[in-house]
N, C-alpha and C positions, 0 to 999 in steps of 0.2 A: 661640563661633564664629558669625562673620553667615551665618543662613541666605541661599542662593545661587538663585536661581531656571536653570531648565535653560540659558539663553543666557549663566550664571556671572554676571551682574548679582548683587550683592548688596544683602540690606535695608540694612546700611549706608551702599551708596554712593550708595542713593536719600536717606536720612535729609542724606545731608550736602549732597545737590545741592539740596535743599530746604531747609536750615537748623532742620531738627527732628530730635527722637530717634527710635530705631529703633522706640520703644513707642505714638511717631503714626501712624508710618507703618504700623504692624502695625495700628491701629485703623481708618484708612482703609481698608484693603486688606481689611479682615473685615466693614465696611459697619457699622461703629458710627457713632451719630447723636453721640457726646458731644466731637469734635473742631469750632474752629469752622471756618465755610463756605472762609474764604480759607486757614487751613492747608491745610483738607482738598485743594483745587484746586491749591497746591503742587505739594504731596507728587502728587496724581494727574499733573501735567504732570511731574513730573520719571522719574516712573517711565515713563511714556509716550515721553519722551526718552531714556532708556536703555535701554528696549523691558523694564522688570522684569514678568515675571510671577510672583506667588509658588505654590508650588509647590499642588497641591488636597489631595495627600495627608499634605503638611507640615503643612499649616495645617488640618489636620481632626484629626489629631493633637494639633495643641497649643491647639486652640478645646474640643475633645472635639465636634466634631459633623461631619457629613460633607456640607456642605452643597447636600443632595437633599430634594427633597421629594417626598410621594408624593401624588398624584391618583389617588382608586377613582371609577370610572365605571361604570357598569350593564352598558353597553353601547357598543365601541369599534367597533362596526359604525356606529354610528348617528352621520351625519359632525356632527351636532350637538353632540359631546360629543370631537368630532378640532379643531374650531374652541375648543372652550374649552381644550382643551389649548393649541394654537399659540398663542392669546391668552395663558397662565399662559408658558409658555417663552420669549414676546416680551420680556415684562414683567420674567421675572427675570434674563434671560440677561446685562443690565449689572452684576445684583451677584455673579455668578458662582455664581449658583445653578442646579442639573440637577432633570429629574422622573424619578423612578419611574413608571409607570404599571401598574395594576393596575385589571382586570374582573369584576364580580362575577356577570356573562352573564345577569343578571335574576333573579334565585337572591337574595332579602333576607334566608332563615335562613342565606346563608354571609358576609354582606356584614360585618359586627365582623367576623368571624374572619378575612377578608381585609386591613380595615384595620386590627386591632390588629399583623397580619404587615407589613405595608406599611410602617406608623409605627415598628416597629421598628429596619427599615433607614435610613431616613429623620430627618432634623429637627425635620419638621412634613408637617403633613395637611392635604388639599385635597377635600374629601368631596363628589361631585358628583350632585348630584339622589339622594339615598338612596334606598334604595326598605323599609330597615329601620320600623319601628312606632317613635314616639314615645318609647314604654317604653325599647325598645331601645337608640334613640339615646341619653335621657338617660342607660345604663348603657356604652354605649361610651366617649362622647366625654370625660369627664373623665380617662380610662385612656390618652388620643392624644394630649391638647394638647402645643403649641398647633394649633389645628386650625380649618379653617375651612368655614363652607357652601355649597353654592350650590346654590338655588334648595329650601331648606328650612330652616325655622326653630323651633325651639325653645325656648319659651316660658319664662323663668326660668332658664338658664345661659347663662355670658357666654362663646358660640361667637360668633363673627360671621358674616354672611350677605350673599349677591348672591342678589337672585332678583327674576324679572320678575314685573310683574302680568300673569298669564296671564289675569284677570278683563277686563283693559282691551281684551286681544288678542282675545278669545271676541268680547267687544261689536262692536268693530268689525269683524269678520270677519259676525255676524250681522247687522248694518246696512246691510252691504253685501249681502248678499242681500235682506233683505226689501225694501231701496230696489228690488232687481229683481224685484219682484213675488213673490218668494217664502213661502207662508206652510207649508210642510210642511218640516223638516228633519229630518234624520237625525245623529245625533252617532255619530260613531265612533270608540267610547271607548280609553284607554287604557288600561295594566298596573294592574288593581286598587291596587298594593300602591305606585301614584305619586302623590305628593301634586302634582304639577301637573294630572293627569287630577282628580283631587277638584276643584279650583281650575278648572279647563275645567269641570264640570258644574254648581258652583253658579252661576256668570256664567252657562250655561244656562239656568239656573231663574230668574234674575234678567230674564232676556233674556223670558222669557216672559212675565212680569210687565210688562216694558213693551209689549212687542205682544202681546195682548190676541186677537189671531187667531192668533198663531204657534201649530205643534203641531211640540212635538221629540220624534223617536224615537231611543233610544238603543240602539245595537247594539254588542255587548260583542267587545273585538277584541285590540287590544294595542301595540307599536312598530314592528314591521318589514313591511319592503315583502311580505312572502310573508302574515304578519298581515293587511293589504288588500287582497292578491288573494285570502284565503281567505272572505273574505266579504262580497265586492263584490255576488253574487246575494242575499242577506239584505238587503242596503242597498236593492236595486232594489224588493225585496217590500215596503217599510217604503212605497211611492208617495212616497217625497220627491222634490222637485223641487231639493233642496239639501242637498248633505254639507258638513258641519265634520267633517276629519279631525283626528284626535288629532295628528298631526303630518303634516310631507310624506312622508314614507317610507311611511305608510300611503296618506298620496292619492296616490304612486305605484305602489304593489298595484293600489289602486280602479282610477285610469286604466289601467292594464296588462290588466284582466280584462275592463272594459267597451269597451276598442276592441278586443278577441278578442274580443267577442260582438255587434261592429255598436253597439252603444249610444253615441251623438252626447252626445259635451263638447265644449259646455254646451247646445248644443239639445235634448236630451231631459231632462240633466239636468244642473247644476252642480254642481264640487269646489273644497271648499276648504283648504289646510292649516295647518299653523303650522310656524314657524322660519326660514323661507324660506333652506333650505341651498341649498347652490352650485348645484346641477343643476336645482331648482326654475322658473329663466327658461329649461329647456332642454328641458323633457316637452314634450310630445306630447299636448294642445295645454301653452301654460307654464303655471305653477301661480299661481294667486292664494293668497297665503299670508299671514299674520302676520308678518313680519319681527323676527328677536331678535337684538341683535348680537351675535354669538355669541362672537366671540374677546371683545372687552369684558368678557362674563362674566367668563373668564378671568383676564383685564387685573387686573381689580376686584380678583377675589379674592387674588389674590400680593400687590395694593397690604396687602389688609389682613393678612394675613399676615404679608408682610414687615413690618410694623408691630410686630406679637407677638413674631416673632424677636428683631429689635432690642433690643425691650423687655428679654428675657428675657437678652440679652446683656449688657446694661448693665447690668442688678441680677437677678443671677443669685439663683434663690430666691424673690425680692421676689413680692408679691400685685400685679399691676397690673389692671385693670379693663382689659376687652377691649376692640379699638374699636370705636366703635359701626358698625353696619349701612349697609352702601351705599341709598343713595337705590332704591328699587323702578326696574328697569329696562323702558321702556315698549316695548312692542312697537309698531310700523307697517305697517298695510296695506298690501300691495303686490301692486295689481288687476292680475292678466296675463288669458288667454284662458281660464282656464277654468271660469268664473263667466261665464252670462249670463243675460237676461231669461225669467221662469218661459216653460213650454213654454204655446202658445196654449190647448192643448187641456186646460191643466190649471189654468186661470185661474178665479179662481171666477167663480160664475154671473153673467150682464148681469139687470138687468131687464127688457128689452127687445129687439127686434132691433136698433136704432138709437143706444141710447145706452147705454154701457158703465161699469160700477161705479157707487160715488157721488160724487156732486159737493157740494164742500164751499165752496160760494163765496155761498150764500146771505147769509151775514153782511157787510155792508159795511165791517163796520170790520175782517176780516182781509186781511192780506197777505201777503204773497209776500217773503222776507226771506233774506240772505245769512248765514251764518255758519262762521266756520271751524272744521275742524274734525281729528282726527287726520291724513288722509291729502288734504286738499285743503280745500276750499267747500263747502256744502250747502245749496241755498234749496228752503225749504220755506215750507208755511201751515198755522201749528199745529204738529200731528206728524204732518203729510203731508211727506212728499219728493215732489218735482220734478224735482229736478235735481240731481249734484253733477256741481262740476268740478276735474278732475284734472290734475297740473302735469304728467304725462307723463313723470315724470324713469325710472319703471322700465319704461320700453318698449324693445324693442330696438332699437339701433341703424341697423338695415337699415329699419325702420318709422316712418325720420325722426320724434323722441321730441318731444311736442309737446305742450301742454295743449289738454283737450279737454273738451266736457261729454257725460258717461257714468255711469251712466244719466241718461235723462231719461223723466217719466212722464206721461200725462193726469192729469186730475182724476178718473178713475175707475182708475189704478190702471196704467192698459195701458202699457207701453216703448213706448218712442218712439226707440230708439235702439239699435243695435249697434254691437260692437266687435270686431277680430278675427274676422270670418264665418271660418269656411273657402275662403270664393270667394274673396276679399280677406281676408289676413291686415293688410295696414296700414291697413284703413279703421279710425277711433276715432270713432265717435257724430259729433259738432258739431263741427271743427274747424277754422283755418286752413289748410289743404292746397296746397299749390301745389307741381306738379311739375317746374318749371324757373326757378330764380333765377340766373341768370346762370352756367348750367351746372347748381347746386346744386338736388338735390329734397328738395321740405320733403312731400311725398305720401308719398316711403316705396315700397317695394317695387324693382321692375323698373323703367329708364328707358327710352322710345324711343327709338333708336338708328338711321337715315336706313341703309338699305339693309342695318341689320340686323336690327330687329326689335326687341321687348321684350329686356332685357338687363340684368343685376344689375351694376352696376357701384358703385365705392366714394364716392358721391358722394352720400351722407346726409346733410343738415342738420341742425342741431337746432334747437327753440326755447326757449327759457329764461325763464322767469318771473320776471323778476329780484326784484321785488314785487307783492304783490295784497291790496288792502284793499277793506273795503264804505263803500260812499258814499250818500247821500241817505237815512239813517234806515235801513241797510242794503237796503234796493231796487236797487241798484247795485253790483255788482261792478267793480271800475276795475283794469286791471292792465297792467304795464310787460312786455312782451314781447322778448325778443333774439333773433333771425337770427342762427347762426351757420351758416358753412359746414363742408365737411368738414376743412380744416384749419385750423379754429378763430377764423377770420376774421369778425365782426360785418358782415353786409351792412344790414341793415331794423331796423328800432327800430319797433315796434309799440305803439302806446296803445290797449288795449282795453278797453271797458265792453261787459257785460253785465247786463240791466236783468228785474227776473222783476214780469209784475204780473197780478193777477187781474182778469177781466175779467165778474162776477158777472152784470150785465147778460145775458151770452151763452151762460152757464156754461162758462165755456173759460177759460186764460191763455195770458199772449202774453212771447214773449221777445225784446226788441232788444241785438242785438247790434254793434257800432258800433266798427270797428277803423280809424285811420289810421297805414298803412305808412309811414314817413318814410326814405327814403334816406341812405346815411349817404354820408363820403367821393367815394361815384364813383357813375355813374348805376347804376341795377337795371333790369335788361329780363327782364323775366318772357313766360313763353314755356308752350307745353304739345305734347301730343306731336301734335298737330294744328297748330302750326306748326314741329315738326320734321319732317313730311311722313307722319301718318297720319290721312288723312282722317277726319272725323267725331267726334275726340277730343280735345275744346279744354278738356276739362275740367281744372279748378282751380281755385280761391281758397275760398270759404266752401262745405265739402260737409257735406253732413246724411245719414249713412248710419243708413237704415230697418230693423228686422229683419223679415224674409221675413212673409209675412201667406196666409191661404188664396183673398184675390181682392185684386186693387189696382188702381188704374187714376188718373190724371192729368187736373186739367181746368184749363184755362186760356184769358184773356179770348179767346183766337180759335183752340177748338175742345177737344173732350174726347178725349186717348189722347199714347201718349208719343212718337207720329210729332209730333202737334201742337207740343206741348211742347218736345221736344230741338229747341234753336238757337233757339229763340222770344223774342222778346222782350217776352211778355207782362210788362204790372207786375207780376203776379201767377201761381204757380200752389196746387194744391193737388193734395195727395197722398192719398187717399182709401183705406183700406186696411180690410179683414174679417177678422177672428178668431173663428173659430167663429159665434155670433151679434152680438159686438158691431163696430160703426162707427167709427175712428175717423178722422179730417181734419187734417192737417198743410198750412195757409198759412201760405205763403213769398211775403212783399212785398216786393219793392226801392223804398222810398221814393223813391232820387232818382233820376239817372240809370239806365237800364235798360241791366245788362248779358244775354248770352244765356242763356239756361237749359241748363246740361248737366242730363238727366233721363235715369232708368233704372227703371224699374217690371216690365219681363217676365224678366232673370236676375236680379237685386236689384234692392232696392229704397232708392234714394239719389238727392237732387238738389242741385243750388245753383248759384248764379251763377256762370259763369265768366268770369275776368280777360282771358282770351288764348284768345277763341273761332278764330280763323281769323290774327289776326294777334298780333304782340309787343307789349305794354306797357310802356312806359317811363317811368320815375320818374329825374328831371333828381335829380344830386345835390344835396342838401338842401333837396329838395322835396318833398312825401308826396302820396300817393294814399288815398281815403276809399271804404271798400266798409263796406254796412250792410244789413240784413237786419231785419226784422220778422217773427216766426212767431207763430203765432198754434194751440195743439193744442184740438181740441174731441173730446169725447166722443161724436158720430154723424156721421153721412153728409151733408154739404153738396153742391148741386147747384152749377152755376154761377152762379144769380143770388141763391143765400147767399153764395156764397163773396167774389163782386166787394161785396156789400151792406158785408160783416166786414172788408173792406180797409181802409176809408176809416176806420172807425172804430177798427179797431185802432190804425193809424200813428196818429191822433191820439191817442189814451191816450197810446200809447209815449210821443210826442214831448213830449206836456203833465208825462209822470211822469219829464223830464229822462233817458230810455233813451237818449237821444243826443244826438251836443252839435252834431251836423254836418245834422240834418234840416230844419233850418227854426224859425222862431218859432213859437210855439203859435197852437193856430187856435180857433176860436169850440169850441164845447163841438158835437159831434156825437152826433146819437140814437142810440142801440143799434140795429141792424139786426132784423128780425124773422128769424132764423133757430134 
């Protein structure tokens, strides 16, 4: 008799609408590989066409298997291991496979005796991040197959494996802080009994091997968000200026305890975590995390799975070798607010009152050099960092998402750059900022709104990197920028070079930056909230936001203080800023034509040219407009007759080291200034 699926369709009358036997159609329908591709696509259209579904309990019946699989996870609290599930049920749900899911609550002496109950019910096994000993595993896993791992591996049985290099994620996580001046960390470890906490701590130790001043402390903690609030005070005792949490559910304990106790993230101190789960871009402030794709996990592991199934289906008995191991899954930085540049007061010593760390520029043959890197750009000299820049894709959208350079450092070590302040959540370090394109704001935040004030409206740009490579011996960053608007509209097509060069002469370096906006389609009138009618705020276009300093002050060709400054149009200003004992000096050149200075130094500290001081800018369509900047950071206190002396000499470097395409022909060779 033809078995009948519940809608009364029969195998039958699928085999006949297809032109094959009932014993194809059963093989297609059970997900056997040994029919070929165009039968197989038949029989599937025809059943499709008759709406057959075959029965689950029919056909586990006459397969002998029930086709479930079981997933044991540690911990179903932890939304890290909710994402590899939906990844595993994504993945299998087209061959008509279900999961069991089974907890072993952090418990490794009950975790066999959970999965051997699991595997029972079940197919096959899906064993996720184990927290069992070696031993252990090699005496389960042969007792479960087929069975698979993820994110642990054992050495000489053929289980196969997903698992991320947690080694690659530790490094970049630590890079990014020490690029922010961080040399004290704190590791806040995981569940002894996890082999990715082992794998988080030797990358530790490797980490410290490469920075040579790094000192990590380790405080012994576990997985859950009550786990990091239960020893967020132990962390604070440790004097680190940087946590690496064991994952986010601990740096969300951390953050939880330390804004109950007044403690400023990331001004007193920065967190960081791993996995970057869902909630991660939505603390308080958002988390910079390691990024794992977590459903993928999942994905992976049912591919290789279902692979064994198969196998075992079509030569029932047969010895088949397992398949081999997924490619190591790489984690990605993803820098939000809460990671910033080490606290002033805990920077190591200056030599001096006037100039701050060491300057490494006495060698005339290093340079300043662009490289890519996991999570954007990185120019350094040596194994100094500078600068990196980032493409902005995981910023929020209310913060017009935009590439930006963050951090950036002197040659003695000091930030030079904030991101996400508290005063200003969308300020990003060096950016293009512009807060009205034709309606659209690429600033981010709140718009000005004509008789009604600052106003959050949905009218977020974004910018897109389409591409970005190094040019001239890598001294050049060159990159393709996109304008989009809020409904996905391409206004401005941006070509931008960024140029890093050392300037050993003066012990300082200098960075030009060199964007032309080209119109696309229809004209772009660019606009700021000072000519939508709030007097005195024409700021936009290139903004450079400062982080807070213990004294600051502004000098520029005609006069010193930020009355002088704001609307000026001096060629030049400079930003002059105190950290404890050390000085350091931010000149800002406009080479060619001089737009007005927006400046702010008494509630933050940020300046740049703005596009649309008092009135609108307009870019005719398929025409561009050229806005370029020269900075220039030094390690101590410039008066104003260093700072105007380092102008002239700087734009020529820039210009002569091809920093821009739009300044002019190179000029005769200019002396170093005495400053």
């Amino acid at each position: 008799m033809a078995r009948a699926a519940k809608n009364g369709t029969t195998i039958a009358q699928v085999a006949a609408a297809a032109g094959v036997s009932r014993a194809t159609v059963s093989r297609v329908m059970n997900g056997r590989s040994t029919v070929a591709a165009d039968m197989a696509e038949r029989v599937r259209a025809a059943a499709a066409d008759l709406q057959y579904h075959p029965s689950t309990t029919a056909r586990g019946l006459s397969l002998g298997r029930t086709n479930t699989v079981a997933l044991v996870v540690p911990d179903l609290g932890n939304p890290m291991f909710q994402q590899i599930l939906r990844g595993a049920v994504a993945a299998a749900e087209p061959f008509g496979f279900r999961f069991l899911v089974a907890e072993t609550a952090e418990h490794a002496d009950a975790e066999a005796e959970t999965a051997l109950e699991a595997r029972l019910r079940c197919d096959a096994l899906i064993l996720a991040a184990p927290r069992s000993s070696e031993a252990a595993l090699r005496e389960l896993l042969p007792q479960v197959t087929p069975a698979v791992l993820i994110n642990r591996d054992v050495p000489g049985l053929d289980v196969p494996s997903v698992r991320v290099d947690y080694g690659a994620g530790v490094h970049s996580v630590v890079d990014h802080l020490v690029a922010l001046g961080h040399r004290d960390l704190a590791y806040v470890a995981g569940p002894r009994a996890s082999a990715s906490h082992a794998l988080r701590a030797r990358a530790l130790e490797e980490a410290r091997e490469r920075h040579s001043s790094l000192r990590v402390t380790t405080v012994a903690c576990g997985s859950t968000v009550d786990d990091g609030y239960r020893v967020a005070d132990e962390v604070l005792a440790t004097e680190a200026t940087g946590v690496v949490a064991f994952n986010d559910l601990v740096a969300f304990g951390l953050l939880a305890r330390l804004n109950e106790t007044g403690v400023d993230v990331p001004g007193d101190i920065s967190i960081a975590g791993f996995d970057d789960i869902e909630l991660a871009r939505y603390g308080t402030p958002s988390l910079t995390t390691a990024a794992v794709p977590q459903a993928e996990l999942g994905g992976r592991a049912w591919g290789l799975l279902h692979q064994l199934v198969a196998d075992q289906a079509a030569t029932p008995g047969a010895g088949r070798p397992a398949p081999a191991a997924s490619p190591l899954v790489m984690p990605g930085l993803v820098v939000r607010s809460s990671t910033g540049p080490v606290p002033p007061a805990r920077r190591l010593a200056v030599p001096s009152s006037d100039r701050a760390g060491r300057v490494r520029t006495s060698d005339p043959g290093v340079r300043a050099r662009w490289s890519a890197t996991n999570d954007g750009w990185a120019l350094t000299t040596g194994e100094q960092p500078l600068a990196r820049y980032a493409s902005g894709d995981a910023m929020p959208a209310v913060h017009s998402p935009r590439p930006h350079l963050h951090p950036l450092h002197s040659l003695g070590g000091v930030a030079m750059t904030q991101t996400t302040p508290i005063d200003h959540r969308h300020h990003y370090g060096v950016s293009m900022a512009v807060p009205d394109v034709n309606g659209t704001t690429y600033w981010g935040g709140r718009t000005f709104v004509r008789g009604q004030g600052p106003t959050l409206l949905s009218n977020q740009g974004r910018q897109h990197a389409d591409f970005t490579e190094a040019l001239e011996g890598g001294a050049t960053l060159s990159s393709q920028v996109r304008w989009t608007d809020e409904r996905g509209h391409d206004q401005v097509v941006e070509h931008r070079r960024l140029t890093g060069l050392l300037l050993p002469e003066v012990e300082a370096w200098s960075l030009g930056w060199s964007s032309r906006l080209h119109a696309q389609g229809s004209d772009v009138v660019i606009g700021s909230p000072a000519t939508n009618g709030r007097p005195g705020a024409g700021y936009g276009g290139l903004f450079w936001r400062l982080p807070f300093a213990d004294e600051a002050t502004v000098l520029t060709a005609d006069g010193d203080s930020e009355a002088h400054a704001h609307g000026s149009r001096s060629p030049w200003i400079a930003v002059v800023r105190r950290h404890g004992e050390a000085w350091t000096t931010l000149l800002l050149v406009q080479p060619g034509d001089v737009d007005p200075w927006f400046v702010r130094v008494a509630d933050y500290v940020g300046a740049g040219p703005a596009l649309a001081w008092d009135a609108t800018r307009r870019i005719a369509a398929g025409s561009s407009l050229d806005v370029e900047l020269v900075a220039v950071v030094v390690d101590r206190r410039l008066d104003t007759v260093d700072a105007a002396d380092l102008t002239e000499f700087a734009v020529a470097r820039v210009r002569a080291a091809g920093g821009t395409s739009r300044l002019g022909p190179p000029q005769a060779s200019v002396c170093p200034p005495r400053v």
